[in-house]
C-alpha positions in Angstrom: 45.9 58.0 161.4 48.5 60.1 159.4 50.7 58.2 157.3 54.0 60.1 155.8 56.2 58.1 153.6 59.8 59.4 154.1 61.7 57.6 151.2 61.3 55.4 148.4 62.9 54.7 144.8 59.9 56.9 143.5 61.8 59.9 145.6 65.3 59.3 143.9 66.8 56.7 146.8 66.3 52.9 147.6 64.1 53.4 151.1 61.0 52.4 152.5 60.5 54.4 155.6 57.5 56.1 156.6 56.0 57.2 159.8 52.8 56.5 161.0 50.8 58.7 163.6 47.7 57.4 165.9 46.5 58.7 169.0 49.9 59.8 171.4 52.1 57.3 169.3 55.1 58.4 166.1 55.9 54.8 164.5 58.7 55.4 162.3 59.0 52.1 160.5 62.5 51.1 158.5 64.7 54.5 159.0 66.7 53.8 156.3 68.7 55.3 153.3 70.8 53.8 150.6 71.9 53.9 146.6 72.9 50.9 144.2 76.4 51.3 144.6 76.8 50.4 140.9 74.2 50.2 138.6 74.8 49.9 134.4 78.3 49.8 135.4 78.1 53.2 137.2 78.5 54.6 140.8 75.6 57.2 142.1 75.2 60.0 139.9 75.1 63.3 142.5 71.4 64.0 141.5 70.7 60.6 143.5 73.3 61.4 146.1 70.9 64.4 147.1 67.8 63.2 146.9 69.2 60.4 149.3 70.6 63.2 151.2 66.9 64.5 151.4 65.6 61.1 152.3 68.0 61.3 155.4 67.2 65.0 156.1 63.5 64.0 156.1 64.1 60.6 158.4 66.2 62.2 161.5 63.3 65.0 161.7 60.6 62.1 162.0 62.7 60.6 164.4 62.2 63.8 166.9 59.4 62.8 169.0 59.6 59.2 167.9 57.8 56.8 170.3 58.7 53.7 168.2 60.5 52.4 165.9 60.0 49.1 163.9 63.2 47.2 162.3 61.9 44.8 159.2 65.2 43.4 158.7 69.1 44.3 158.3 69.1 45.7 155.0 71.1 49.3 154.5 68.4 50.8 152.8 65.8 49.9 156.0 67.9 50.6 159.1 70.6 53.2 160.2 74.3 51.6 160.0 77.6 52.2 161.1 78.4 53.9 158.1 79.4 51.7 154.8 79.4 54.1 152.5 78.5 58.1 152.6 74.9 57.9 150.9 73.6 55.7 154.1 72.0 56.9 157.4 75.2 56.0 159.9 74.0 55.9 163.6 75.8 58.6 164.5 73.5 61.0 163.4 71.1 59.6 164.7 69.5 61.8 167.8 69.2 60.6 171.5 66.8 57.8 171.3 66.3 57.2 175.1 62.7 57.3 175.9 62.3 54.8 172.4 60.7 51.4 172.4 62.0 49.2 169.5 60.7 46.5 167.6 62.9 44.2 165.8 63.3 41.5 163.2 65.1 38.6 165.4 68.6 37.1 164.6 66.9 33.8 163.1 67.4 33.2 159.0 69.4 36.0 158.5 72.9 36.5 157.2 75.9 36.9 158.2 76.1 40.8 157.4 72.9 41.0 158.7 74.2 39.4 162.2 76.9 41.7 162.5 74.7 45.0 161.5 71.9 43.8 164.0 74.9 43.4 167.1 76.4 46.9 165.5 73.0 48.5 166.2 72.1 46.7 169.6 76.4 47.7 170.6 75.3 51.8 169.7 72.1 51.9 171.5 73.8 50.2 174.4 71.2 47.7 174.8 69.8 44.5 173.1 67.4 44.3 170.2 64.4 42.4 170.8 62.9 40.0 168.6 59.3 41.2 167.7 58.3 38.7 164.9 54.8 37.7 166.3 54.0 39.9 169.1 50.6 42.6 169.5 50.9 45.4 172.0 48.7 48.7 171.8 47.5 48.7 168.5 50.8 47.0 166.8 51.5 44.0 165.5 54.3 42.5 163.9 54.2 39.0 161.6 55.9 35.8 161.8 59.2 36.0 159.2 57.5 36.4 155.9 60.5 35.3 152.9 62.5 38.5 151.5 61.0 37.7 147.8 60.6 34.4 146.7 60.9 31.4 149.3 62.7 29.2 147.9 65.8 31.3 146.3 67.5 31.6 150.7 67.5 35.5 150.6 65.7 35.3 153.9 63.4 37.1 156.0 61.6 40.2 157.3 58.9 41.1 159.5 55.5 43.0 158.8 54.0 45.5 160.7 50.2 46.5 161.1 48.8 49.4 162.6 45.9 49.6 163.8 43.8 53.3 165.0 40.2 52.8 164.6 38.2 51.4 161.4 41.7 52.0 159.6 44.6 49.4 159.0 47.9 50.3 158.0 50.2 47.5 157.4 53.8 47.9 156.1 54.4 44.7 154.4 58.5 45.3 154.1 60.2 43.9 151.0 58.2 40.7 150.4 57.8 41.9 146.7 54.6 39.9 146.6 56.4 37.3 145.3 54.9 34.5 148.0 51.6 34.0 148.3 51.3 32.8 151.9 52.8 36.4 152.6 50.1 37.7 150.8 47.2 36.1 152.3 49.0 36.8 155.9 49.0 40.4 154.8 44.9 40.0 153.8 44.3 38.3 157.3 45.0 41.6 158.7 41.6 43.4 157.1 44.1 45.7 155.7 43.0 49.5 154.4 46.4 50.6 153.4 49.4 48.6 152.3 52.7 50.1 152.0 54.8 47.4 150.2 57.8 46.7 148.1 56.8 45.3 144.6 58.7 42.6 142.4 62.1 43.7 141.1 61.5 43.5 138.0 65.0 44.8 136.7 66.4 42.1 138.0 64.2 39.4 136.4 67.1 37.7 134.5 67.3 36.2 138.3 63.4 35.9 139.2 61.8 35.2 135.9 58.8 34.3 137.8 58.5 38.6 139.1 56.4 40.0 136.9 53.5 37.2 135.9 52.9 35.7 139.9 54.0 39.0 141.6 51.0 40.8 139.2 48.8 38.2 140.4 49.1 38.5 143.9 49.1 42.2 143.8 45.7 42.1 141.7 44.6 39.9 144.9 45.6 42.6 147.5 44.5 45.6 145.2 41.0 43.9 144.7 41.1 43.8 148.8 42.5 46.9 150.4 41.2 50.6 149.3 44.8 52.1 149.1 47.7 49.8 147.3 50.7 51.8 147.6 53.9 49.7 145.6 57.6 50.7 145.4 61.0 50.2 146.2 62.3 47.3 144.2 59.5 47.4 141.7 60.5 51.4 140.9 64.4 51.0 140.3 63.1 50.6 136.2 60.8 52.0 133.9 59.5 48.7 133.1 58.2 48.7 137.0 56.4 52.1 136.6 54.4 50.5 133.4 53.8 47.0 135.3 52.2 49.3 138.2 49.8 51.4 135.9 49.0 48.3 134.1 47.8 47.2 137.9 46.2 49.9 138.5 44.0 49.6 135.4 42.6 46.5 136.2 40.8 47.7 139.7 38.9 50.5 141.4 40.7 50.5 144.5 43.6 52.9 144.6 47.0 51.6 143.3 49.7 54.5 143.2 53.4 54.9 144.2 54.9 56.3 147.3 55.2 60.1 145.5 51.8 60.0 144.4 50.5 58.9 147.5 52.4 61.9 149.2 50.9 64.1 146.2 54.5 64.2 144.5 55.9 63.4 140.4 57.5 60.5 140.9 61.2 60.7 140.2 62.8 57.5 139.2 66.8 57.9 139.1 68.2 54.8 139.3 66.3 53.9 136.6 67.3 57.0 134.9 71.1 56.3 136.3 72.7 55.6 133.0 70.8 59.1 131.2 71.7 61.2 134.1 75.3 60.7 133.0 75.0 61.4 129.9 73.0 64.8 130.3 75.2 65.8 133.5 78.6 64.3 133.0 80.4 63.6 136.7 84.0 65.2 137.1 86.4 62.7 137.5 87.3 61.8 140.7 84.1 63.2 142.4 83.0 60.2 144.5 86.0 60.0 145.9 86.1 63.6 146.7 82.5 63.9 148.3 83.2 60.9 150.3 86.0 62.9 151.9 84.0 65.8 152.1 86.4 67.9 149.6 83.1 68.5 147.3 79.4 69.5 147.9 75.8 69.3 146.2 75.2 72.4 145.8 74.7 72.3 142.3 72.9 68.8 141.8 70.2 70.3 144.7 
């Protein structure tokens, strides 16, 4: 089994895409790309623009040759869109896609906007989405909907996906943020060797006081339980996250890393850094505006 991970907040850009390879099967899991559109008050800095850029560069060359390709839910930052802003992955770049089975979250307990992005996808493709929550077919197997973070606060739901080649087990567990136990032990029930999972959002925990104290204990429960813990996305758009993750990682033998060090890579955490990447690189005025209408490049934020 080779396992690439395409995008995450420790690459610059809110993602969690990866593609998995077993046997004659590409399973490119949550081919998405997007940016806080404000964070401390500010709009992307154009450092984060291109490593998004990078992110999308990266996904529509795993798509070439793609067999499948798993939806965990309707989120921008998991799924190509009909373009909402210029730092996504729009459909329309996407290549043609004929020969591709897909594997979707179904239209039950999700929003509104999610709805409409889910019959936006199905409408491009030129067929319907199938609802995969529960269903095994040649070594894949997707979960019942598992909440999106805690269960109680109505943000919804996703589905998980394992993969299975051999003695190894390779489940992407989507944006639960371990922040439900039953998720967790669902996760466990799959004899797991490698998770790929968001962690708790700690910079939000103003709005999920619980994050940090239940999230750590069901991620000591899955690090204690799988050989390779890999944790990111929400958990790595602050510093505080990176420190909460080390702090895990110090309390077991099993591996417990972030998506750039799994891929061997410095982590690069710039949404965190969001507010000091203004202040070392000051934006011209006007230049959102101008790169959304392709009046301004990258060239020199590459």
């Amino acid at each position: 089994m080779q396992i690439e991970i395409l995008g995450c907040e420790s690459f610059g850009a809110r993602s969690l895409a990866c593609a998995v390879k077993t046997g004659d099967k590409k399973i490119l899991i949550d081919p998405g790309v997007a940016l806080a559109r404000l964070r401390y008050g500010l709009p992307p800095h154009p450092v984060e623009v291109a490593a998004a850029l990078r992110i999308r560069k990266k996904i529509l060359y795993a798509l070439e040759g793609a067999t499948d390709i798993v939806i965990s839910h309707y989120h921008g930052d998991h799924m190509p869109m009909k373009a909402e802003d210029p730092y996504q992955l729009p459909v329309e770049a996407l290549p043609p896609l004929e020969e591709v089975r897909f594997w979707c979250k179904g239209p039950q307990n999700i929003s509104g906007l999610s709805a409409r992005r889910r019959k936006e996808l199905s409408h491009f493709l030129g067929s319907s989405l199938p609802a995969s929550e529960g269903i095994s077919s040649d070594g894949i197997s997707f979960s019942s909907p598992v909440p999106h973070g805690t269960r109680d606060k109505g943000f919804g739901t996703v589905m998980m996906t394992r993969i299975c080649e051999g003695a190894e087990v390779f489940v992407h567990s989507s944006d639960i943020q371990l922040l439900d136990r039953e998720a967790v032990l669902e996760v466990l029930a799959w004899k797991p060797t490698v998770v790929f999972s968001s962690g708790p959002p700690l910079y939000l925990s103003h709005h999920v006081p619980e994050a940090s104290k239940e999230a750590f204990e069901n991620a000591l429960l899955l690090a204690r339980n799988v050989d390779t813990l890999i944790l990111d996305h929400h958990l790595l758009r602050s510093f505080e996250g990176y420190r909460w993750l080390k702090k895990l990682a110090g309390k077991v033998e099993n591996k417990v890393l972030c998506a750039a060090e799994f891929m061997g890579k410095k982590p690069k955490l710039l949404e965190a850094r969001r507010k000091i990447l203004y202040n070392k690189q000051p934006v011209p005025r006007g230049w959102h505006e101008a790169y959304s209408n392709g009046e301004t490049g990258l060239d020199e934020y590459l």
